[in-house]
Chimera marker file (.cmm) of the C-alpha trace (Angstrom):
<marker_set name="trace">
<marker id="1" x="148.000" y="145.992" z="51.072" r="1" g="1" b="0" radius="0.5"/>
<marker id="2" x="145.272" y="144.867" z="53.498" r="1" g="1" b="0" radius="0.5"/>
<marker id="3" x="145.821" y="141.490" z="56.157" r="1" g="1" b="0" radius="0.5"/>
<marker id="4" x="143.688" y="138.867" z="56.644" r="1" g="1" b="0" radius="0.5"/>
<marker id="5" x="142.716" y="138.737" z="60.006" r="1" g="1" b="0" radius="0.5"/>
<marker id="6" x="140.510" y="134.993" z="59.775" r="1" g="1" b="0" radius="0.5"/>
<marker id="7" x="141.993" y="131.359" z="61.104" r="1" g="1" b="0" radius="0.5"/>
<marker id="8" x="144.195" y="130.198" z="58.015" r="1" g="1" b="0" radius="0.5"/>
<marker id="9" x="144.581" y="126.419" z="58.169" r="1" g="1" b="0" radius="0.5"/>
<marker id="10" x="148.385" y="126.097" z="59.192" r="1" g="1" b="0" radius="0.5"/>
<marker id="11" x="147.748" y="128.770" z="62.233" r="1" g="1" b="0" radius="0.5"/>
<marker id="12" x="148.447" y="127.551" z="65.446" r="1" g="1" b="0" radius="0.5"/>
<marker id="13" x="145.212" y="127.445" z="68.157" r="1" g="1" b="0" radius="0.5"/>
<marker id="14" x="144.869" y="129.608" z="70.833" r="1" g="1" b="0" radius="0.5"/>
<marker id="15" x="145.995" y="127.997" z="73.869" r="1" g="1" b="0" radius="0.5"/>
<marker id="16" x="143.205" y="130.369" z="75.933" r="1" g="1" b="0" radius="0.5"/>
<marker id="17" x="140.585" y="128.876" z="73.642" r="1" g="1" b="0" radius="0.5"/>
<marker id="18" x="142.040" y="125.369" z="74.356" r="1" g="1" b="0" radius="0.5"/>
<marker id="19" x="142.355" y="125.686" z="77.709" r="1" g="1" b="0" radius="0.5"/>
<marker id="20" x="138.552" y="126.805" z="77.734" r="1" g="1" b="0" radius="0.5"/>
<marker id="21" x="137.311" y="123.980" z="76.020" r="1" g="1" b="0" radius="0.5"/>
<marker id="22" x="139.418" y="121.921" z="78.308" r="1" g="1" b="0" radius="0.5"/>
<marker id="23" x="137.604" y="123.229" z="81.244" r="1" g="1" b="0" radius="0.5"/>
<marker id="24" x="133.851" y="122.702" z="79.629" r="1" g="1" b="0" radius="0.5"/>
<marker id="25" x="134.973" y="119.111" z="78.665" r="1" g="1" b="0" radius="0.5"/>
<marker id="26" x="136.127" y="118.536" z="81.750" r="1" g="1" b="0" radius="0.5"/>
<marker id="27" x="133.194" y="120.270" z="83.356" r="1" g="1" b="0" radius="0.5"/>
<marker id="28" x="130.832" y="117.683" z="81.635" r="1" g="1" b="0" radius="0.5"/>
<marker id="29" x="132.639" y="114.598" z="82.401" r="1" g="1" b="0" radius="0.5"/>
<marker id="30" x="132.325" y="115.672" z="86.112" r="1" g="1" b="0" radius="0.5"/>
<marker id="31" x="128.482" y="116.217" z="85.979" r="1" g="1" b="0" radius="0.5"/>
<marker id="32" x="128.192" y="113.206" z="83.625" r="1" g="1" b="0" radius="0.5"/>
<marker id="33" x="129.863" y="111.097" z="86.814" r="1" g="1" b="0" radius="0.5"/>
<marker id="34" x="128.258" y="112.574" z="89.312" r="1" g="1" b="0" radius="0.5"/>
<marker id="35" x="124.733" y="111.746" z="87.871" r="1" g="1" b="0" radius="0.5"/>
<marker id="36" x="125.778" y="108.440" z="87.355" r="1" g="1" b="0" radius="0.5"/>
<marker id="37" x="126.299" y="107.908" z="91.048" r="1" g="1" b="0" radius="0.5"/>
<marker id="38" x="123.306" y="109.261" z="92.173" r="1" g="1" b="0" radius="0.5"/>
<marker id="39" x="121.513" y="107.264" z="89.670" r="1" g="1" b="0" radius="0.5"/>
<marker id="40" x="123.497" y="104.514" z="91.415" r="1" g="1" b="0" radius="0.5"/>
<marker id="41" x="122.593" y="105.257" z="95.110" r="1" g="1" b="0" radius="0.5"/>
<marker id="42" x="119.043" y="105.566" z="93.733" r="1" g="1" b="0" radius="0.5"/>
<marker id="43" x="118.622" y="102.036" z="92.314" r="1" g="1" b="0" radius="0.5"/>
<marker id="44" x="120.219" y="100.648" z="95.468" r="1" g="1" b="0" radius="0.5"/>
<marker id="45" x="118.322" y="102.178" z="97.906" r="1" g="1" b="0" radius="0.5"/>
<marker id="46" x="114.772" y="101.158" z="96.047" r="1" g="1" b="0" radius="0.5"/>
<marker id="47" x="112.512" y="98.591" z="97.617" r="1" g="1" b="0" radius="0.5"/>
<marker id="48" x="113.159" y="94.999" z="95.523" r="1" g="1" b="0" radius="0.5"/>
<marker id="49" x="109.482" y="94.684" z="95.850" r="1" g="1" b="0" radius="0.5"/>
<marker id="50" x="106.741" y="96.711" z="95.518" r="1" g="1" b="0" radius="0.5"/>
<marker id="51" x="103.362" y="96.250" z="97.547" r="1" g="1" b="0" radius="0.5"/>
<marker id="52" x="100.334" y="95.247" z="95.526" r="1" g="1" b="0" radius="0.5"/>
<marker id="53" x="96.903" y="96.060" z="96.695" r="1" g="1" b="0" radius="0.5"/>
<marker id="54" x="96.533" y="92.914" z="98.134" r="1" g="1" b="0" radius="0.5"/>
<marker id="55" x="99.249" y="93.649" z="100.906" r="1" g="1" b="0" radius="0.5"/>
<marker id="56" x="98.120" y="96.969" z="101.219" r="1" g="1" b="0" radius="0.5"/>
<marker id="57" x="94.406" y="95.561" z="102.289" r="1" g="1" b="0" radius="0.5"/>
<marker id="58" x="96.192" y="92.818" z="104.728" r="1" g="1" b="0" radius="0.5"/>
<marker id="59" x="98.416" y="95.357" z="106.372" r="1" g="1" b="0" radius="0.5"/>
<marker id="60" x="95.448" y="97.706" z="106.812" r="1" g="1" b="0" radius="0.5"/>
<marker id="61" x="93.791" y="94.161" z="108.484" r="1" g="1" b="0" radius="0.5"/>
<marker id="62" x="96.767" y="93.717" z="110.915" r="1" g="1" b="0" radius="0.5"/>
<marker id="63" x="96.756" y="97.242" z="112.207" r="1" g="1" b="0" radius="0.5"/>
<marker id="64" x="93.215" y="97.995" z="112.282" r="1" g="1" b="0" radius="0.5"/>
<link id1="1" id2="2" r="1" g="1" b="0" radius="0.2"/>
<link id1="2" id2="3" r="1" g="1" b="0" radius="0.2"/>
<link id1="3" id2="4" r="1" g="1" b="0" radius="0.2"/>
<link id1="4" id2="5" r="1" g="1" b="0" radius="0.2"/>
<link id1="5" id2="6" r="1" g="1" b="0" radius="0.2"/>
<link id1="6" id2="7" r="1" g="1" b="0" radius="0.2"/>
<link id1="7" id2="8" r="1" g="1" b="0" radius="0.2"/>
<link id1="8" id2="9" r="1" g="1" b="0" radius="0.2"/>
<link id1="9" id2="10" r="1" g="1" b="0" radius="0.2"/>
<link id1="10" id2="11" r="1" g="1" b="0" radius="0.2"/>
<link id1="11" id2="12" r="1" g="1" b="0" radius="0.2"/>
<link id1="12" id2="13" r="1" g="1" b="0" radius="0.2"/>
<link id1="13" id2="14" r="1" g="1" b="0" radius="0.2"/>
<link id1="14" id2="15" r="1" g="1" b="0" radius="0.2"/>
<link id1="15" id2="16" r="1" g="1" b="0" radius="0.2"/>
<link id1="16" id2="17" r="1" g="1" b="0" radius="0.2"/>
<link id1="17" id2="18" r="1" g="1" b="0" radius="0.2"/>
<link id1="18" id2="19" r="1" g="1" b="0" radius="0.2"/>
<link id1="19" id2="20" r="1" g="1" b="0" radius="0.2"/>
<link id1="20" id2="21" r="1" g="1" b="0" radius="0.2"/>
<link id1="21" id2="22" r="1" g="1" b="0" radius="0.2"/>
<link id1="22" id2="23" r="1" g="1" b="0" radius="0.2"/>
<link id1="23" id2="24" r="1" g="1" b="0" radius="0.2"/>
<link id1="24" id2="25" r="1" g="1" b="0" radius="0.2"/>
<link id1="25" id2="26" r="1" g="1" b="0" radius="0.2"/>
<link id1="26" id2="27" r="1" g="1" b="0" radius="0.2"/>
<link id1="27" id2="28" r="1" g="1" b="0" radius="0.2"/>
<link id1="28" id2="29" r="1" g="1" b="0" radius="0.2"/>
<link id1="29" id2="30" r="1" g="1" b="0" radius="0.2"/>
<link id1="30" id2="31" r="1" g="1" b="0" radius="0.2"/>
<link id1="31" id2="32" r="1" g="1" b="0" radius="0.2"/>
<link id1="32" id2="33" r="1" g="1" b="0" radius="0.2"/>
<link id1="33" id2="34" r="1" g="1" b="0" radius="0.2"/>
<link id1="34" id2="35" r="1" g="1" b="0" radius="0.2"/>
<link id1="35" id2="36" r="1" g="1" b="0" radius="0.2"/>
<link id1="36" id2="37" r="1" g="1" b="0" radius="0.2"/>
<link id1="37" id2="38" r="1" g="1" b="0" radius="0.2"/>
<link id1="38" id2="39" r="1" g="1" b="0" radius="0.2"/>
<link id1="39" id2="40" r="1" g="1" b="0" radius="0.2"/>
<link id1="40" id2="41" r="1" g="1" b="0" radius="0.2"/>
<link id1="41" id2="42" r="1" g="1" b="0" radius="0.2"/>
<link id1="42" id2="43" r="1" g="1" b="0" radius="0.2"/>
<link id1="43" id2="44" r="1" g="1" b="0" radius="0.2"/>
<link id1="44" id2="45" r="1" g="1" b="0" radius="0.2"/>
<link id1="45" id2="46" r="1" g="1" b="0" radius="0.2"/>
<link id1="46" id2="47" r="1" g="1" b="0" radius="0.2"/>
<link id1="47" id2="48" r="1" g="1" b="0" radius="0.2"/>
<link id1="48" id2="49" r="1" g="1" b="0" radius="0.2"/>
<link id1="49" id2="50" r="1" g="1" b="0" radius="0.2"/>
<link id1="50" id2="51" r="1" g="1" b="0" radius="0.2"/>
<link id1="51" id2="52" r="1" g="1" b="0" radius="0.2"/>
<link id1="52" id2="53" r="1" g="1" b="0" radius="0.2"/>
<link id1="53" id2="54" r="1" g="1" b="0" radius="0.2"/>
<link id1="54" id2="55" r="1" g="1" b="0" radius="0.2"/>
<link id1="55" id2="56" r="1" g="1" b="0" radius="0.2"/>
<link id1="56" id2="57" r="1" g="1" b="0" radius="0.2"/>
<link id1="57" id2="58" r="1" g="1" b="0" radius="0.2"/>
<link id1="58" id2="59" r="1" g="1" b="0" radius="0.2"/>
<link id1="59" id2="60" r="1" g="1" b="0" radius="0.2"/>
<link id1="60" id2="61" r="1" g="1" b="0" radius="0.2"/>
<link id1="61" id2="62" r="1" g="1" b="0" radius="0.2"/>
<link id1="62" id2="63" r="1" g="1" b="0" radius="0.2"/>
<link id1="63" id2="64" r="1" g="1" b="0" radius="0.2"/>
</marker_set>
């Protein structure tokens, strides 16, 4: 008489393999956060207005 040694659909999960995916979910909801503040800090640190060529030719005036 030989066993079956696959998953059968009423066996119970792993709790290592659980606990595993519990740290890689985890894992990506901390990256996914942390990204999200940096993209954060990024946009709020960015000039509202960027200089056209025309400022960049009266600014070269002033100094020169």
């Amino acid at each position: 008489m030989t066993t079956a040694t696959g998953r059968h659909r009423g066996q119970h999960r792993d709790p290592v393999e659980a606990a595993l995916k519990a740290l890689v979910v985890s894992g990506h909801l901390i990256v996914l956060g942390l990204l999200g503040v940096l993209v954060n800090q990024q946009q709020r640190h960015q000039p509202v207005a960027t200089a056209t060529a025309a400022d960049a030719e009266s600014l070269a005036l002033v100094e020169a």
